[in-house]
C-alpha positions as CSV (number, residue, x, y, z in Angstrom):
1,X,-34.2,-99.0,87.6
2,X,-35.7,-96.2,89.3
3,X,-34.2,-92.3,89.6
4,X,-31.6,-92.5,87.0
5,X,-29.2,-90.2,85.7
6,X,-27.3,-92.0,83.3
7,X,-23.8,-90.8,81.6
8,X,-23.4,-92.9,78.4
9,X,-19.9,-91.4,78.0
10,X,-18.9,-94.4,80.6
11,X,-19.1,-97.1,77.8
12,X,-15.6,-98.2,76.3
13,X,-16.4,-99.3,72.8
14,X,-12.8,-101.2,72.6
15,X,-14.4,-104.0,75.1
16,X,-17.4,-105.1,73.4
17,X,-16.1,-108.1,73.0
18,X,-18.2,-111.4,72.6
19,X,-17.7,-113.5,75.6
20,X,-19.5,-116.6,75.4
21,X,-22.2,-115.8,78.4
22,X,-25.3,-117.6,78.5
23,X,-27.9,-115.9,80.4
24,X,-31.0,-114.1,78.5
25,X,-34.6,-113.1,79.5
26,X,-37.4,-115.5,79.6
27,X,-39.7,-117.0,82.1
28,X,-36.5,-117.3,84.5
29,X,-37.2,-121.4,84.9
30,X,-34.3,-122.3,82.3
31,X,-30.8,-122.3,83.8
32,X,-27.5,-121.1,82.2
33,X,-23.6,-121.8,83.1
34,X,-22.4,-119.0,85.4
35,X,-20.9,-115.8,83.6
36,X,-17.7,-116.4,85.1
37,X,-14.9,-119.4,84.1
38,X,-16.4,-122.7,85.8
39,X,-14.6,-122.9,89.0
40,X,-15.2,-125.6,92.2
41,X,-17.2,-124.9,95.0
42,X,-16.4,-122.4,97.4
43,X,-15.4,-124.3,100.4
44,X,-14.7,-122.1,102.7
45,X,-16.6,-118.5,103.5
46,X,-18.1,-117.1,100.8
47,X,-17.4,-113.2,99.8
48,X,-19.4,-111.3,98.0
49,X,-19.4,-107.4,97.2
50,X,-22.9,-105.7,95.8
51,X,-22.7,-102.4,93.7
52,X,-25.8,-100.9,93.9
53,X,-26.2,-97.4,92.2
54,X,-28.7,-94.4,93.9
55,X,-28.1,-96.7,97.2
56,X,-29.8,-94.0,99.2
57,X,-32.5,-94.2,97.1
58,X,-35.6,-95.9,99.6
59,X,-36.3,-98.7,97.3
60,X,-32.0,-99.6,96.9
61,X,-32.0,-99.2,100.9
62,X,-34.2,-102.0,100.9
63,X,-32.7,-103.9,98.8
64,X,-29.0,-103.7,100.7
65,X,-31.6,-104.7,103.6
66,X,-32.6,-107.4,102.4
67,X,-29.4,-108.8,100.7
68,X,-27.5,-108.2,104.7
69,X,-30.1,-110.0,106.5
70,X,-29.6,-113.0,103.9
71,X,-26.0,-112.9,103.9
72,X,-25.7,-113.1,107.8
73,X,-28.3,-116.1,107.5
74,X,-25.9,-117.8,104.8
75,X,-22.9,-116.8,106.8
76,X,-22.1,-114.7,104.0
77,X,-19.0,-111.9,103.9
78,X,-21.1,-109.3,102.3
79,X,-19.8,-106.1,100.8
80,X,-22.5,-103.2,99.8
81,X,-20.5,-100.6,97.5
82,X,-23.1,-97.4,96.5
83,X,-22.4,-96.3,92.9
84,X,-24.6,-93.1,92.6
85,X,-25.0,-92.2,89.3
86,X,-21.7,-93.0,88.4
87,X,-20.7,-95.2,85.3
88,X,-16.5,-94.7,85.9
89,X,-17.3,-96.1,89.6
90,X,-19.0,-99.1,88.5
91,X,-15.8,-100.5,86.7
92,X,-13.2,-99.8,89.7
93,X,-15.1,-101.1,91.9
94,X,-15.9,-104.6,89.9
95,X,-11.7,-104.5,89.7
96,X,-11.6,-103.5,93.3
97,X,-14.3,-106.8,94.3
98,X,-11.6,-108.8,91.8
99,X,-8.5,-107.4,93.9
100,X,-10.1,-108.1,97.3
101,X,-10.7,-111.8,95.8
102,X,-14.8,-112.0,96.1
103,X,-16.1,-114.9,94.9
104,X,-18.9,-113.0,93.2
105,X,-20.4,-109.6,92.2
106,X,-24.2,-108.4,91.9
107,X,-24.4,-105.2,90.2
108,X,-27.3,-102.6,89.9
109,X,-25.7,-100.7,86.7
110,X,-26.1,-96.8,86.7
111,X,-25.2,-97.2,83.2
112,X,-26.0,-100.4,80.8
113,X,-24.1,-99.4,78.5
114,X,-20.6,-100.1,80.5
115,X,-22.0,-103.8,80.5
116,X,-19.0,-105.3,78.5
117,X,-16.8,-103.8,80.4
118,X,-18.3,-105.0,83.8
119,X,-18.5,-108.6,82.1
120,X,-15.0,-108.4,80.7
121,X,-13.5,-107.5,84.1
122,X,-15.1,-110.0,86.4
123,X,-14.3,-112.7,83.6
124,X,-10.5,-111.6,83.7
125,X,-11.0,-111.2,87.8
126,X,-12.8,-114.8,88.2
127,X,-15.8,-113.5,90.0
128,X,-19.2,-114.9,89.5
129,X,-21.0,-111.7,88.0
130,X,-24.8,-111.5,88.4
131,X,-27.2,-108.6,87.9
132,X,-30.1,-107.4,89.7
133,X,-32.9,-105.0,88.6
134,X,-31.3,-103.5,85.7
135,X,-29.9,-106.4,82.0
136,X,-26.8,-105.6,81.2
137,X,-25.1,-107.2,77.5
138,X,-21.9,-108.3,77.5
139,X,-21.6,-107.5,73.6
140,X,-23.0,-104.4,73.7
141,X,-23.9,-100.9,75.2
142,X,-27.7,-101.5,75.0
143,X,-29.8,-104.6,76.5
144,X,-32.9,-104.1,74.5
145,X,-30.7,-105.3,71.1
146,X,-28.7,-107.4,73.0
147,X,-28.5,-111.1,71.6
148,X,-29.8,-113.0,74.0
149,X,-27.4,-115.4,74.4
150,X,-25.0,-112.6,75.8
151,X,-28.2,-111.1,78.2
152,X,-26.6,-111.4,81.8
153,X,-28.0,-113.4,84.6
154,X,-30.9,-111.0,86.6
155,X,-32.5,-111.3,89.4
156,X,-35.4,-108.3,90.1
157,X,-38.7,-108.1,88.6
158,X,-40.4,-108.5,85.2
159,X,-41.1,-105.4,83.3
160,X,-43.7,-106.9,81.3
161,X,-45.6,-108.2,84.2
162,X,-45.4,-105.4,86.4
163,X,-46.7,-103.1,83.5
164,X,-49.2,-105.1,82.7
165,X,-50.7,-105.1,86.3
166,X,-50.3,-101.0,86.5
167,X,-52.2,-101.2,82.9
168,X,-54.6,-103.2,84.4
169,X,-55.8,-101.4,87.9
170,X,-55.7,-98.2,85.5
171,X,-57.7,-99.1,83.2
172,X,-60.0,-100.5,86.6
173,X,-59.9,-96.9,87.6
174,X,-60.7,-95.1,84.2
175,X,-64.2,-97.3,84.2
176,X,-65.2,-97.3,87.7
177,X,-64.5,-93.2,87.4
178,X,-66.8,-93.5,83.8
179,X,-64.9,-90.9,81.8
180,X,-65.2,-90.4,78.4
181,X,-62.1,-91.8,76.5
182,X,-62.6,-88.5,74.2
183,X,-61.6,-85.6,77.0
184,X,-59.2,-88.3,78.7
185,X,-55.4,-88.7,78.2
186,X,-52.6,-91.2,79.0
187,X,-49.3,-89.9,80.3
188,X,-46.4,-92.4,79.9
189,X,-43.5,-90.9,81.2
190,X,-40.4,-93.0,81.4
191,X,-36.2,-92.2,80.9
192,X,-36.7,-93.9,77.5
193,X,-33.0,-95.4,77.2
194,X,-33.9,-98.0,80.3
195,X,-35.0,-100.7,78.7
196,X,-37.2,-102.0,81.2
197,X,-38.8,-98.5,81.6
198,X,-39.7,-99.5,78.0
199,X,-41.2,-102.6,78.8
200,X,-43.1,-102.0,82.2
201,X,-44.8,-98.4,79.7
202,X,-45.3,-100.7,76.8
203,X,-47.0,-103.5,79.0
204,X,-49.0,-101.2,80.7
205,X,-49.8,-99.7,77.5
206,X,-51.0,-103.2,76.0
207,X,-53.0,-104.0,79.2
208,X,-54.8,-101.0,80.1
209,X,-56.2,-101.0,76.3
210,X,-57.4,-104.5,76.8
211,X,-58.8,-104.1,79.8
212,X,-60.5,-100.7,79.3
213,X,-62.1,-101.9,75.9
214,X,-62.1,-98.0,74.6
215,X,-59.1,-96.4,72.9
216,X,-57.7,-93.4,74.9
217,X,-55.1,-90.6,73.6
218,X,-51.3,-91.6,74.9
219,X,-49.2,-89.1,75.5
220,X,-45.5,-90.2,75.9
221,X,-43.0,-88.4,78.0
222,X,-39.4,-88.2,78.1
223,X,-38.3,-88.3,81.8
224,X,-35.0,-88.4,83.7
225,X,-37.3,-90.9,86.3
226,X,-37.0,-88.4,89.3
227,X,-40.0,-86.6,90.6
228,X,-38.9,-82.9,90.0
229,X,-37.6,-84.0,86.3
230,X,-41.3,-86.0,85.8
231,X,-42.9,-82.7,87.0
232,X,-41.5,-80.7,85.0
233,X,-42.0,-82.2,81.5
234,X,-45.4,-83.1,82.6
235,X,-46.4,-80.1,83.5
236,X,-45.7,-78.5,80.0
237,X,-47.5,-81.6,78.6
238,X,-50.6,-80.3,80.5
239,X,-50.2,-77.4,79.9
240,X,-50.1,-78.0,75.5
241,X,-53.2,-79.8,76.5
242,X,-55.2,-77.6,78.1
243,X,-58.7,-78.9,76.9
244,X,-57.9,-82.1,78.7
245,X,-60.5,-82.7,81.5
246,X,-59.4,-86.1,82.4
247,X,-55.4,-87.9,83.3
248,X,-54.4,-91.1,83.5
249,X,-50.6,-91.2,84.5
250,X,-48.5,-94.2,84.7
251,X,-44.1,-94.9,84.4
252,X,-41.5,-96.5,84.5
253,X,-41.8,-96.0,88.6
254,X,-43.0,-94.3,91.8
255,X,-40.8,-90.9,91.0
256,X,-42.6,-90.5,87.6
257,X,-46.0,-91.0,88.7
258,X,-45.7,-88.6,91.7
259,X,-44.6,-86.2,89.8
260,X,-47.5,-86.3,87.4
261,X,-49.2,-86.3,90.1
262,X,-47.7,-83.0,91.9
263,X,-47.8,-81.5,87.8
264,X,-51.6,-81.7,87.7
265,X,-52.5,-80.7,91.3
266,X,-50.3,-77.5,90.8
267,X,-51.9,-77.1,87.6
268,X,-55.3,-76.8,89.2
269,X,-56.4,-80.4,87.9
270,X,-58.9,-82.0,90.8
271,X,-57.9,-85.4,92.2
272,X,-61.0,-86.7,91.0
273,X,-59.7,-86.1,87.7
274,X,-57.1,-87.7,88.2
275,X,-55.6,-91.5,88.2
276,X,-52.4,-92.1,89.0
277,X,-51.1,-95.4,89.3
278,X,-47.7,-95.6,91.0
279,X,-44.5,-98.7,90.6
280,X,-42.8,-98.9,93.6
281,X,-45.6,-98.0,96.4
282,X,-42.7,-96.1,98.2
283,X,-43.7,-92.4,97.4
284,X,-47.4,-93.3,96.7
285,X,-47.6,-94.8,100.5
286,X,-46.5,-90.9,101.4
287,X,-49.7,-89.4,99.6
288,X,-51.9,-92.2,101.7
289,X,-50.5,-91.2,105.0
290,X,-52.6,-88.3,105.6
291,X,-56.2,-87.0,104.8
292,X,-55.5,-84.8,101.8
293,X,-57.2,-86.6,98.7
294,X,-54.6,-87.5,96.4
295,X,-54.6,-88.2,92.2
296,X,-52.5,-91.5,92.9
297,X,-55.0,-93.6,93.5
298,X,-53.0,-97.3,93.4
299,X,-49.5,-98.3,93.4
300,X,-47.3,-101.6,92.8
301,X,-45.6,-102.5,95.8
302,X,-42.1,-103.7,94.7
303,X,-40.2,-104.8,97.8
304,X,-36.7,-104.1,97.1
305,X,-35.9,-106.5,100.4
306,X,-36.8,-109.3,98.4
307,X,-34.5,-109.0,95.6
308,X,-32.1,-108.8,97.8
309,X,-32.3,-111.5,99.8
310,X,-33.3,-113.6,96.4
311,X,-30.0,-112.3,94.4
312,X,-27.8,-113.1,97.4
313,X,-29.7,-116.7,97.7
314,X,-28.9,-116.8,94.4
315,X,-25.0,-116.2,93.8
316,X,-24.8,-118.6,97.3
317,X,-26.1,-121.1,95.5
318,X,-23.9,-120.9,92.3
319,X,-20.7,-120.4,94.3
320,X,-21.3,-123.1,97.5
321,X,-23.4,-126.2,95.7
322,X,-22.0,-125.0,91.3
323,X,-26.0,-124.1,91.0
324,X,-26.3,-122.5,87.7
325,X,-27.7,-118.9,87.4
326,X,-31.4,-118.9,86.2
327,X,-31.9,-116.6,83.2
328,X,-34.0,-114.3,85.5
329,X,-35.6,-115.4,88.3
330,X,-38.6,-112.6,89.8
331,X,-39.4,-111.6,93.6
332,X,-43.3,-111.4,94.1
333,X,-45.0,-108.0,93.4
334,X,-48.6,-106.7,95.1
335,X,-51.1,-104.0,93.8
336,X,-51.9,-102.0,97.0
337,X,-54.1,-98.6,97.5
338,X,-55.1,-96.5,100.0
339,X,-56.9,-98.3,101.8
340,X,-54.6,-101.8,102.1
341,X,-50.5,-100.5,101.8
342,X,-50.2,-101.1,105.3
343,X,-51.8,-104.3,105.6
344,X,-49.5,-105.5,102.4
345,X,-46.1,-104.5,105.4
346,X,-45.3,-101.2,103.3
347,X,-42.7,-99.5,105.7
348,X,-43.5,-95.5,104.8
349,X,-41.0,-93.3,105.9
């Protein structure tokens, strides 16, 4: 979901196998049958191991957070494995959850496209297998064509919602700041494999157009989601666009945004020139904490402590009272600023 690095090399095209699952993306109220075999009620204490990758990563720290404090509630026997950026790990350590006989699995893919082979090994391991923040398929190497039929169970946010609301507070900004959509330009910048990267840029893209009621230059840019990558392909974006006297930069998250950001300032653009509006809130609460005007002027605050706690809920549920998995079920998400992260409970550190 966020800084990404993915290695598509990972994906085993002998395993994309069509395994029956039932889980897709919709408004996350319908309910599908578990992705692993139907099995009776845990009766005694529940195990369950969650493989998060970048799980240093500030928004993934939260998450792990958030997912403890739940399992100690629950009286949970909670595992948190960090996968980096490594697709080879995700697999042996799905087998390794299966070998140590955990009832369950939540996974935060660096990689979609090992998805069949995640879903084939918890199926042959009998572990309940569940996703947060990232779809994986179990047909295929890529969610976005992904029947959705063979979509797996996710619990995070919604792309499409979350976009829209960035789309929306920029297109706030661009008229309260009165530029003309002529000498203005959009910067989407996104690892454009993710597919929800795709849908929080497109949504934002949709909303921001409505909302502004002008039509203003986009400018899509091919990230790896870090900060230093954003930087540096935005950078040479402003640079080909040197007549440009007004930004507006949004992405797939906090890292891509900030390093817009950083790309203009360095470039000599003013921060009143700027509008950045962040995902995440965890590296735009950083530009807040001192004076020093900044170009990101909002952020969503995604509080990875409640997908957590709400995945972990979740898989209790299936494995202690045969619950089935919702589709996709979504944690709450706030638009914060300057002047109100620390009244929304942003931790900055």
């Amino acid at each position: 979901m966020f800084r990404v690095a993915y290695s598509r090399a990972a994906a085993a095209t002998g395993l994309l196998l069509a395994l029956g699952l039932t889980s897709a993306c919709s408004t996350g109220q319908e309910a599908v049958k578990s992705d692993a075999p139907a099995a009776a009620p845990v009766s005694g204490k529940i195990s369950i191991t969650y493989l998060q990758k970048q799980g240093d990563q500030e928004y993934f720290v939260g998450e792990a957070a958030g997912a403890k404090a739940k399992a100690a509630e629950l009286g949970i026997d909670l595992k948190v494995v960090n996968l980096g950026n490594d697709a080879n790990k995700t697999v042996s350590e799905v087998q390794s959850a299966a070998a140590q006989k955990a009832n369950g699995v939540i996974i935060v893919v660096p990689d979609p496209a090992v998805g069949p082979q995640v879903v084939q090994t918890a199926k042959e391991g009998k572990v309940a297998l569940l996703t947060s923040d990232d779809q994986i398929c179990a047909t295929g190497p890529d969610p976005s064509s992904c029947p959705k039929d063979d979509l797996v169970a996710r619990i995070g946010f919604s792309g499409q919602q979350m976009g829209a609301e960035v789309g929306k507070r920029a297109a706030e900004e661009f008229k309260k700041a009165g530029w003309n959509p002529a000498d203005t330009r959009i910067v989407s910048a996104w690892k454009q494999d993710v597919t929800v990267c795709g849908d929080r840029v497109n949504a934002a893209k949709e909303a921001f157009a409505a909302g502004s009621g002008v039509e203003v230059k986009n400018l899509d840019v091919a990230t790896d989601n870090t900060p230093t990558g954003a930087q540096d392909k935005i950078a040479a974006t402003v640079t080909a666009n040197a007549g440009v006297k007004h930004w507006v930069v949004w992405g797939c998250n906090d890292e891509n945004v900030q390093g817009g950001v950083t790309a203009m300032e360095n470039a000599g653009v003013s921060t009143d020139n700027v509008i950045g509006v962040g995902l995440g809130a965890y590296l735009a609460c950083k530009d807040w904490s001192g004076s020093k005007p900044s170009g990101m002027k909002a952020a969503l605050f995604i509080n990875g402590k409640d997908v957590g706690a709400l995945a972990v809920q979740t898989m209790y549920d299936k494995l202690k009272n045969s619950k089935d998995f919702p589709k996709e079920a979504f944690a709450p998400t706030t638009m914060v600023d300057a002047t109100t992260w620390k009244s929304a409970g942003i931790s900055c550190s």
